[in-house]
Structures are given as C-alpha cells and as structure tokens.
NUBAPA-250905 format. One line per field, with one value per residue: x, y, z of N, C-alpha, C in turn. Coordinates in nm, 3 decimals. Example, Ala and Ser with C-alpha at 12.3 -4.5 7.8 and 13.67 -1.06 7.14 Angstrom:
BEGIN
npx = [1.319;1.285]
npy = [-0.569;-0.225]
npz = [0.780;0.708]
capx = [1.230;1.367]
capy = [-0.450;-0.106]
capz = [0.780;0.714]
cpx = [1.320;1.290]
cpy = [-0.330;0.003]
cpz = [0.780;0.787]
***
This chain:
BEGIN
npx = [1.013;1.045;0.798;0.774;0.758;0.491;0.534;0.399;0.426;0.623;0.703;0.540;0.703;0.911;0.850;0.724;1.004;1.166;0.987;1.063;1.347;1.617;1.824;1.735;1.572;1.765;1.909;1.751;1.648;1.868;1.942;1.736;1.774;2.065;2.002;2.054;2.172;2.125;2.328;2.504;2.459;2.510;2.785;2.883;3.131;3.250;3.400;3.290;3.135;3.174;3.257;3.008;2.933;2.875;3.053;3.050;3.068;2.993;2.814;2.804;2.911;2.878;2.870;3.084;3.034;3.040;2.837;2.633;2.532;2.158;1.987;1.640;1.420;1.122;1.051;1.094;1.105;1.280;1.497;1.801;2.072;2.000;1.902;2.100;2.281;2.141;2.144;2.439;2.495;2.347;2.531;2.619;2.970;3.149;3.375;3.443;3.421;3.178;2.939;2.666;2.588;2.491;2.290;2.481;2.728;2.958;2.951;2.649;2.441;2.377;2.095;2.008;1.968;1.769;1.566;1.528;1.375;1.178;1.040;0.920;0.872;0.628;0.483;0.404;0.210;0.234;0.185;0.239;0.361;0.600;0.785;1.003;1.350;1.491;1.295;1.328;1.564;1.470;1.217;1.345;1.430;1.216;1.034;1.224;1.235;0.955;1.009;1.090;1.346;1.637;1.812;2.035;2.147;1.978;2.102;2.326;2.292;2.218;2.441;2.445;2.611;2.587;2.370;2.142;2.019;1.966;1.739;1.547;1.373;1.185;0.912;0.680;0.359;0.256;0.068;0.202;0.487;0.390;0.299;0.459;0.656;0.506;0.455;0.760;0.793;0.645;0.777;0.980;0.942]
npy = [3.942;4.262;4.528;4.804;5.177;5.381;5.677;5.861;5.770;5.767;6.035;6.090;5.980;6.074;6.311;6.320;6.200;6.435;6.583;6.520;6.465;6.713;6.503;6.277;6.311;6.383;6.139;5.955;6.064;6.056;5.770;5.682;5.834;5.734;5.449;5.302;5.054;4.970;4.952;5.014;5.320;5.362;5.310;5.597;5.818;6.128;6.247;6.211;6.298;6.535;6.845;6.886;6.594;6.224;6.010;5.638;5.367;5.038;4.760;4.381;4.266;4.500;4.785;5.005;5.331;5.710;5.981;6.236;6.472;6.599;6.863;6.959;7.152;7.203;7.019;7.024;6.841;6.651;6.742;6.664;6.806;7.032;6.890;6.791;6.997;7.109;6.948;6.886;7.168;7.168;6.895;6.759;6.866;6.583;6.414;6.199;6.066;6.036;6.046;6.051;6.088;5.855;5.956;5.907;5.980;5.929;5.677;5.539;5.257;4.940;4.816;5.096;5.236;5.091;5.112;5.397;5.416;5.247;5.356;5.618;5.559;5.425;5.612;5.769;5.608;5.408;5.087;4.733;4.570;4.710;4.886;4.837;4.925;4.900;4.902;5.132;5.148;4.958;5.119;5.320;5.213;5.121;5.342;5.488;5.342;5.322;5.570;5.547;5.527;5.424;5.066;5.059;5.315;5.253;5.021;5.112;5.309;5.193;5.054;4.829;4.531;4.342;4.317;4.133;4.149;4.422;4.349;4.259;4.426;4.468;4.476;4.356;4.341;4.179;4.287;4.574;4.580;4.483;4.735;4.922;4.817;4.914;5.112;5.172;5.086;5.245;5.462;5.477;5.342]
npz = [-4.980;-4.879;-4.837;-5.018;-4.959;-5.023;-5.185;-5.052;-4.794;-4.715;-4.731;-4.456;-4.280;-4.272;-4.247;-3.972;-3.839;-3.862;-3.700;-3.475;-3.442;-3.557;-3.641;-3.671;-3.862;-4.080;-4.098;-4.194;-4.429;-4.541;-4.566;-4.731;-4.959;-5.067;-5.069;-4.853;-4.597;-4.287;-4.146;-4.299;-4.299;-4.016;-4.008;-4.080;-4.166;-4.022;-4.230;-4.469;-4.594;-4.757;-4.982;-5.074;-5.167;-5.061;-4.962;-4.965;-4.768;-4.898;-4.742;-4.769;-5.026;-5.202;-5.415;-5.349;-5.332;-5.445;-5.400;-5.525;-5.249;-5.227;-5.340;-5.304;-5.381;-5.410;-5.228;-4.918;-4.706;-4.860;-4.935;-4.884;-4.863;-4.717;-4.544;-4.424;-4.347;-4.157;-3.960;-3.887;-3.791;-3.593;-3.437;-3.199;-3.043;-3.013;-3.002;-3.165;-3.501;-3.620;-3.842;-3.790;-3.475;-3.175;-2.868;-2.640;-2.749;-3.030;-3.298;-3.393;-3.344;-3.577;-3.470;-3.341;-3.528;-3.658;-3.471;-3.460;-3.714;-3.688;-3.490;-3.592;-3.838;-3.681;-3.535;-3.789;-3.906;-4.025;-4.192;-3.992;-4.151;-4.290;-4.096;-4.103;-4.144;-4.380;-4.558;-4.689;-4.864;-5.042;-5.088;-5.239;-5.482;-5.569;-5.625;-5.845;-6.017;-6.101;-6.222;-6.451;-6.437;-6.599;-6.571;-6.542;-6.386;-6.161;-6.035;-5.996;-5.825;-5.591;-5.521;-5.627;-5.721;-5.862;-6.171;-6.100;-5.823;-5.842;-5.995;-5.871;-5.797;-6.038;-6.143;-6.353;-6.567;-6.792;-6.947;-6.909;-7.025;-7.301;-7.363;-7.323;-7.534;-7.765;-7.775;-7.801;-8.046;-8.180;-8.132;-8.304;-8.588]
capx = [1.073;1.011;0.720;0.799;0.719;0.479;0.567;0.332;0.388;0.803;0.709;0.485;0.790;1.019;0.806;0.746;1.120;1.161;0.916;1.140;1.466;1.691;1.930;1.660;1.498;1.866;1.956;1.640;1.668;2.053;1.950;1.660;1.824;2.102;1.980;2.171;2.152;2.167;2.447;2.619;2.450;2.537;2.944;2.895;3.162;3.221;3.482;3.261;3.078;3.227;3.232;2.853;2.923;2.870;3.174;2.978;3.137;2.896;2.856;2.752;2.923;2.767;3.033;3.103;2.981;3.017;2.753;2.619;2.374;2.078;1.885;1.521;1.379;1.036;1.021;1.194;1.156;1.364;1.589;1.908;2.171;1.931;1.910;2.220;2.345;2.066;2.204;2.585;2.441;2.320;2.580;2.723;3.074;3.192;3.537;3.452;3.397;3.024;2.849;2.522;2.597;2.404;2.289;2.596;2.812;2.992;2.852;2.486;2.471;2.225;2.017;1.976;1.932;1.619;1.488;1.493;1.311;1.039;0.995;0.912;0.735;0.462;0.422;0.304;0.112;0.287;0.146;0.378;0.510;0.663;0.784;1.144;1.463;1.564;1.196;1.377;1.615;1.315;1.142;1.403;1.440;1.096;1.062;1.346;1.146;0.848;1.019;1.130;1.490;1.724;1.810;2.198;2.146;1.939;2.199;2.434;2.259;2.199;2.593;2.469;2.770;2.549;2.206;2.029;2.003;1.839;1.588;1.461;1.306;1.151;0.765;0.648;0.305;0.288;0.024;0.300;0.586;0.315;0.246;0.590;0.671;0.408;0.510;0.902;0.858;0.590;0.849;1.129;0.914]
capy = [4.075;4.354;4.648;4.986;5.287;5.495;5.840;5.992;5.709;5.824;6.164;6.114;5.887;6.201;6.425;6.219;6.208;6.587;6.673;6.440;6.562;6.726;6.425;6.143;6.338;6.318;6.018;5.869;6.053;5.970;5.621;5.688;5.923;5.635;5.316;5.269;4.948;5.071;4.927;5.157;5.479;5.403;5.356;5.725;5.925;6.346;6.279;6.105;6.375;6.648;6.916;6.868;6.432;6.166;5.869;5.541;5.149;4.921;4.632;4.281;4.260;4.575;4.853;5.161;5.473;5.836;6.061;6.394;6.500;6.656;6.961;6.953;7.298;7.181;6.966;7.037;6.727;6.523;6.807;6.630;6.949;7.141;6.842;6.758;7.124;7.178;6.816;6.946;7.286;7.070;6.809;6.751;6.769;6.430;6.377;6.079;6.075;5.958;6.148;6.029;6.038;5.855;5.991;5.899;6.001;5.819;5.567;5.457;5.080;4.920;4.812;5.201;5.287;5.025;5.155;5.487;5.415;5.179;5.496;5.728;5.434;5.390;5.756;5.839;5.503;5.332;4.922;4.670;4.519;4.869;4.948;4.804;5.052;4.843;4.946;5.268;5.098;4.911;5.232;5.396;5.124;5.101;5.525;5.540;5.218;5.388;5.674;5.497;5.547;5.310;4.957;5.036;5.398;5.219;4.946;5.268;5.422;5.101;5.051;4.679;4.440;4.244;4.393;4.052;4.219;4.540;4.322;4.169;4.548;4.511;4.429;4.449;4.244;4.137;4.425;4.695;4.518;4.502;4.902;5.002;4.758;4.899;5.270;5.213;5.030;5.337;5.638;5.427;5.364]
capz = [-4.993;-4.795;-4.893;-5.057;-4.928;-5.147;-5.167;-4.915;-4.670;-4.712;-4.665;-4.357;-4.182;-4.253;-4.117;-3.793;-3.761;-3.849;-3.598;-3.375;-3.421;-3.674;-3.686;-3.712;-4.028;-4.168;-4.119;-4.278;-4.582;-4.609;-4.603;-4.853;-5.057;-5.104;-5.048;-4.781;-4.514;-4.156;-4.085;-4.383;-4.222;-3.877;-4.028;-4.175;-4.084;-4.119;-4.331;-4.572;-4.623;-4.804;-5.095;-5.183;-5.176;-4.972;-4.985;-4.917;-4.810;-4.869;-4.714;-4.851;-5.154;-5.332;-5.432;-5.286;-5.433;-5.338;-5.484;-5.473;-5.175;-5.346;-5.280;-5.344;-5.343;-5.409;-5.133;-4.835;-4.650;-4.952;-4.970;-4.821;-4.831;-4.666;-4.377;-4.326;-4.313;-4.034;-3.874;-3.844;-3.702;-3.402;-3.383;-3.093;-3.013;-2.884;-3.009;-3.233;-3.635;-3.619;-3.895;-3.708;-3.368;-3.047;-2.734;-2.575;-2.869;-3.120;-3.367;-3.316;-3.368;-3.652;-3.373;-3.284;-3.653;-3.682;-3.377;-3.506;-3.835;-3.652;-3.395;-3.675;-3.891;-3.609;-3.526;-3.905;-3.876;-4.128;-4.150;-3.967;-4.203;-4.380;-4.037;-4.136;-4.232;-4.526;-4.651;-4.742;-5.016;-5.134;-5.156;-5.363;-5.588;-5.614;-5.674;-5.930;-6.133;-6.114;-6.251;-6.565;-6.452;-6.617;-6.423;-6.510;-6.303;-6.049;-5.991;-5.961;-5.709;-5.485;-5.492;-5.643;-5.771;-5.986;-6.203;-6.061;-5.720;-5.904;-6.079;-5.752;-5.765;-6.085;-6.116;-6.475;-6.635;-6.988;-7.025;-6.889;-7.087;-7.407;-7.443;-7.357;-7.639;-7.862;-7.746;-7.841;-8.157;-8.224;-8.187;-8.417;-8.711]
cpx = [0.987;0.922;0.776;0.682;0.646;0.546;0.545;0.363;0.543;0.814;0.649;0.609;0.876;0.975;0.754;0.919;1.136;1.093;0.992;1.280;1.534;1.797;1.846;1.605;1.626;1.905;1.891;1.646;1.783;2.025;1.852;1.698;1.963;2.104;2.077;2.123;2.170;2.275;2.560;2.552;2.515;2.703;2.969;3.022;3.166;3.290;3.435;3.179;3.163;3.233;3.096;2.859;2.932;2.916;3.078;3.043;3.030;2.904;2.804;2.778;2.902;2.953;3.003;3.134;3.013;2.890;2.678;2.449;2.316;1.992;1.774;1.456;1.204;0.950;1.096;1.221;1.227;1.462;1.713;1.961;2.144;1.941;1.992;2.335;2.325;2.116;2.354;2.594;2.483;2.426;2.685;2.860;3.144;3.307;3.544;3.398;3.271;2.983;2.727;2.532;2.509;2.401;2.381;2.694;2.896;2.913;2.729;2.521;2.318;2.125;1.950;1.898;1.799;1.501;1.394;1.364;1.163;0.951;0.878;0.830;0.598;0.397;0.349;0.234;0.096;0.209;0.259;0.430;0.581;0.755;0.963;1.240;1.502;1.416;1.255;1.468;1.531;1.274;1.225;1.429;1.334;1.046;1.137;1.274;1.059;0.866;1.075;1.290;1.593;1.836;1.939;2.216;2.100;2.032;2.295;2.386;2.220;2.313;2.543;2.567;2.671;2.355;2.134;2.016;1.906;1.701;1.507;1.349;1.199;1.036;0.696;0.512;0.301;0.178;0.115;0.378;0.484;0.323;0.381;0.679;0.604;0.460;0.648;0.893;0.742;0.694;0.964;1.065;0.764]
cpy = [4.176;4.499;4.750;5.058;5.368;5.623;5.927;5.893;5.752;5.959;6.184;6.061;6.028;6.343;6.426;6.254;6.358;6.647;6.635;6.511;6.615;6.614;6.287;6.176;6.324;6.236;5.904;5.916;6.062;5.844;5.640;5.706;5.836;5.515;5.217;5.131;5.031;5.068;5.036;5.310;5.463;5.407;5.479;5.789;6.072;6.325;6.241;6.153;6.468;6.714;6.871;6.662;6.401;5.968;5.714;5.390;5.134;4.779;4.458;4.260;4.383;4.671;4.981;5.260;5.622;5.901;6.189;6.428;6.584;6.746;6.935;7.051;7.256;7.071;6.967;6.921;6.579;6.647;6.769;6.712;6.986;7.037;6.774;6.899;7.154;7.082;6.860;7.079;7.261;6.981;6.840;6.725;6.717;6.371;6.246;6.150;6.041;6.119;6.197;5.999;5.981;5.972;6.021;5.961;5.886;5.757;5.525;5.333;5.077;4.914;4.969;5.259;5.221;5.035;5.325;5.501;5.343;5.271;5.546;5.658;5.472;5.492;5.807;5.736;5.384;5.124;4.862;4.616;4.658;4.944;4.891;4.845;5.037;4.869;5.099;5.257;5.052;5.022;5.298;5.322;5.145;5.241;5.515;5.448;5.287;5.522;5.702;5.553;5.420;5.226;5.059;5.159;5.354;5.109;5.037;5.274;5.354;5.008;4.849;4.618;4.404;4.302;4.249;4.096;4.357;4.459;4.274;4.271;4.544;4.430;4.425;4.334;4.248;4.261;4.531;4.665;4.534;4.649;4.953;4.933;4.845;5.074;5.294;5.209;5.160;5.470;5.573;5.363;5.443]
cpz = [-4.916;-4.876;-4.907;-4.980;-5.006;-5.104;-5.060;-4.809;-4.625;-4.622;-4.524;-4.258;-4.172;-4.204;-4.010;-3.792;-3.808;-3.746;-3.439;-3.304;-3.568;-3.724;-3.750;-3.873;-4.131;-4.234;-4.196;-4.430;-4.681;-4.653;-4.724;-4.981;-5.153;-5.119;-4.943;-4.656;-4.378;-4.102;-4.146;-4.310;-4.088;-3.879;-4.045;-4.096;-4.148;-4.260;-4.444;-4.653;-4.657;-4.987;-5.199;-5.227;-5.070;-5.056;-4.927;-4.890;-4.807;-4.822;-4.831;-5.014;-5.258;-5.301;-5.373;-5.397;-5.386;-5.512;-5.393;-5.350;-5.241;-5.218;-5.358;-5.300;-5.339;-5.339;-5.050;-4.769;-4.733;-4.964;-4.812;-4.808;-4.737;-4.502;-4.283;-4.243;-4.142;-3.886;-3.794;-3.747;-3.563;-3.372;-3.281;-3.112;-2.914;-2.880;-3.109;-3.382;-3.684;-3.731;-3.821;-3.600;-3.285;-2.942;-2.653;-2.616;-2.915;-3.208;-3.308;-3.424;-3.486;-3.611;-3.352;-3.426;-3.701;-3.558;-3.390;-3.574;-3.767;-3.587;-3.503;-3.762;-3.832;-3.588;-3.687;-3.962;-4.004;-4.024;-4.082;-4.045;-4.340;-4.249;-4.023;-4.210;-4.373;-4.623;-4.728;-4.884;-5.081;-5.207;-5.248;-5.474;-5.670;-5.692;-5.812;-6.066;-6.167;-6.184;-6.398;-6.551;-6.530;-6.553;-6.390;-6.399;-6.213;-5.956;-5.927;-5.817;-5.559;-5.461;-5.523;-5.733;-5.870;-6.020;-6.160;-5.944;-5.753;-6.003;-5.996;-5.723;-5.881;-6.122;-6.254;-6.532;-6.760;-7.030;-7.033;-7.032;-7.281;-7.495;-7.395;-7.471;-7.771;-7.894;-7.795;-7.981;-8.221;-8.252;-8.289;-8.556;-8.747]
***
C-alpha cells in the first residue's frame, strides 16, 4: 500500500502547486478533498460542479457521490471554494466541458494528472515513494482516521462499495484498541 501524506507534507505539495498555478493547486485539493483517483478528476466536468457541490462517477466499482466543496477559512490552502472559484476565474475558454482543463484544452489525461502531482511532490521534496497521486486518497483516509471520524463516514467520503476497502486504511495496535476500550467502557458506566 501506498504512504499517507502527513499534514504538513499535504500542505507543502499544495503550496508547490499554488505557487505553480491556480489550476494545479485545485485540482490537487479536489482530489484530496475527495479521495478522488486521477482518472475521476481528469473526467471532472463544469457541469459537475455546481450550487456549492461537486457530482462525482467513480470508477472501479466504488459509488458515486456528490458532496459539498468546503471552505476552510483557517487555512486557505485546504479551502476548496475559495480554489476552485480562483480556478474558473482563470479558466480558459476552449469549447469543451473539462472542469480541469490541459494546455491544449479539453480533458487532461490520468497520465497528465500523475505528472502533475509528481511535479509538485518533488518541488516540496516530498520522499519517492509519497510522490504518487493516489497518495492523496490514502492521505485522506488516513486524516479522517486520525481524526476519529467514523469508518461508515469515511467509506462515504471515499465513494467505497464495500467497508473492506475502508479498512485497508485502518492501522490500530492492541495498545490503541485497549485505551479506547478502557476510555468507552469508562464514559458508559
């Protein structure tokens, strides 16, 4: 399985691609922000985006979700709203439905989307093996665990079909598992 992202190593990749461009810092914390595969960001289209959500297919079996882009006032570079607003600003128009357009215009290919992320990886000097897009679902998996979110919301939010796919995220030793044992059966009697 592929390494999570801590926190600061997330934030340094997004502010490498922020310093990059306004569409690359987007597009990274679209995929973050949903756990998205690159192949599902690089399908995005405008229309998929709208009234404060973002409509999602997933591929590989998992289910398609729409959910709400999130502002984060207390951190700007996780505040999605704020960077897709600034993304649409700039986007070119090319005549095609590409949320995330290429160079050329139109759809950027997965290929372009893991080129991106490796870019922006190496520049904030992320290790190699972290320097792979799908480290970004990891990392939110891994985030949301760490955050004592519950699986059934984390399954949610990683559009997975089946909670054995969300447990492949979950890391726990018999000490953890012990004192949050010791801690539940403490507040219920």
């Amino acid at each position: 399985m592929r390494e999570a992202l801590t926190t600061q190593e997330l934030l340094m990749v997004l502010q490498a691609a922020k310093d990059h461009s306004v569409r690359d810092h987007a597009l990274l914390l679209t995929i973050y922000r949903h756990g998205l595969r690159a192949s599902e960001a690089a399908a995005l289209k405008m229309g998929d985006f709208k009234d404060g959500q973002l409509s999602i297919v997933r591929a590989k079996g998992s289910k398609s979700t729409t959910q709400p882009v999130c502002k984060h006032p207390g951190q700007p570079l996780l505040d999605e709203a704020k960077a897709l607003r600034a993304w649409l600003k700039e986007r070119p128009v090319d005549g095609s439905d590409a949320l995330f357009v290429s160079g050329k215009g139109g759809h950027l290919t997965r290929e372009r989307v893991y080129w991106i992320f490796r870019q922006h990886a190496e520049a904030a000097g992320l290790p190699e093996s972290k320097r792979f897009v799908h480290a970004l679902k990891h990392s939110l998996a891994s985030h949301l665990i760490a955050g004592n979110t519950n699986l059934a919301m984390v399954q949610t939010a990683l559009g997975h079909a089946s909670i054995t796919s969300t447990m492949a995220y979950v890391h726990v030793s018999d000490g953890q598992a012990a004192v949050a044992a010791q801690r539940a059966l403490m507040s219920l009697f």
